[in-house]
C-alpha positions, 0 to 999 in steps of 0.5 A, spaced: 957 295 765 953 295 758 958 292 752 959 298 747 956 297 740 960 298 734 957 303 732 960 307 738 967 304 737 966 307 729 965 314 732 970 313 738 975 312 731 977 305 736 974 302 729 975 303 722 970 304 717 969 309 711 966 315 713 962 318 707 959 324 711 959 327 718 957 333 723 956 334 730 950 330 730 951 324 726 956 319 722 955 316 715 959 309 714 959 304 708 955 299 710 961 293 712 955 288 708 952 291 703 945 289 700 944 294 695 950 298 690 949 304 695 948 302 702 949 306 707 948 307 715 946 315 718 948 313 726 946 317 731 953 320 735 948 319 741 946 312 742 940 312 742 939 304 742 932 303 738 927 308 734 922 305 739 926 308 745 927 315 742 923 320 746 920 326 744 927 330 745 930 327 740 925 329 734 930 334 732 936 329 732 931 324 728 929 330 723 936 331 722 938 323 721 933 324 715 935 331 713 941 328 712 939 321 708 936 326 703 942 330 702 946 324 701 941 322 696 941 329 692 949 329 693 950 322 689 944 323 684 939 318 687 933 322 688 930 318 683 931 312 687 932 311 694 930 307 700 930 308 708 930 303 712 930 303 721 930 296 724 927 296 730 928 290 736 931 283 734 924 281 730 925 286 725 932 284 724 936 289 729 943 286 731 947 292 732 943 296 738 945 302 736 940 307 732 940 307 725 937 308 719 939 304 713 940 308 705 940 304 700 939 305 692 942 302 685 937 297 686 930 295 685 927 293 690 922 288 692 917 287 697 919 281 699 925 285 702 921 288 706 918 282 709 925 279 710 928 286 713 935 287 712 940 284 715 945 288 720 
């Protein structure tokens, strides 16, 4: 049996975390290790392990899972400055394999950061 990723125990409630928002489709949490003063992770309920193993029935969640970071830009006042970031497979940096995107902001970015990827 597949051993069940920590964001499924977050959202199972076996895992504590800082929940900021959530739906019927998604959680948002504080990332544990955060790269930016705001740093958080929009997950998918549904464990979708990958960006790339995401089918064509997913797009309205993916949609959502964006419609979502933009709403919590706009709550927190950071449409003037935001960064969306998806690991996709072990060579970009994705250590947990469940699906998410990473919102990051209060922070000036680099290109280096998005050559080094963002550890999970």
């Amino acid at each position: 049996m597949a051993k069940t990723s920590v964001f499924s125990q977050i959202i199972a409630g076996e895992l504590p975390a800082k929940r900021i928002f959530e739906d019927e489709q998604c959680i948002v949490i504080e990332d544990r290790s955060p790269q930016a003063p705001t740093h958080l992770l929009i997950i998918p309920r549904e464990p979708l392990v990958s960006l790339a193993d995401a089918q064509k029935e997913d797009a309205p969640l993916l949609g959502h899972l964006l419609w979502v970071a933009s709403e919590l830009a706009r709550r927190l006042g950071l449409q003037d400055g935001f960064r969306l970031v998806i690991n996709n497979g072990r060579g970009a940096g994705q250590t947990v394999f469940h699906l998410h995107i990473h919102l990051l902001a209060q922070r000036k970015m680099r290109e280096a950061d998005l050559a080094q990827g963002l550890p999970e």
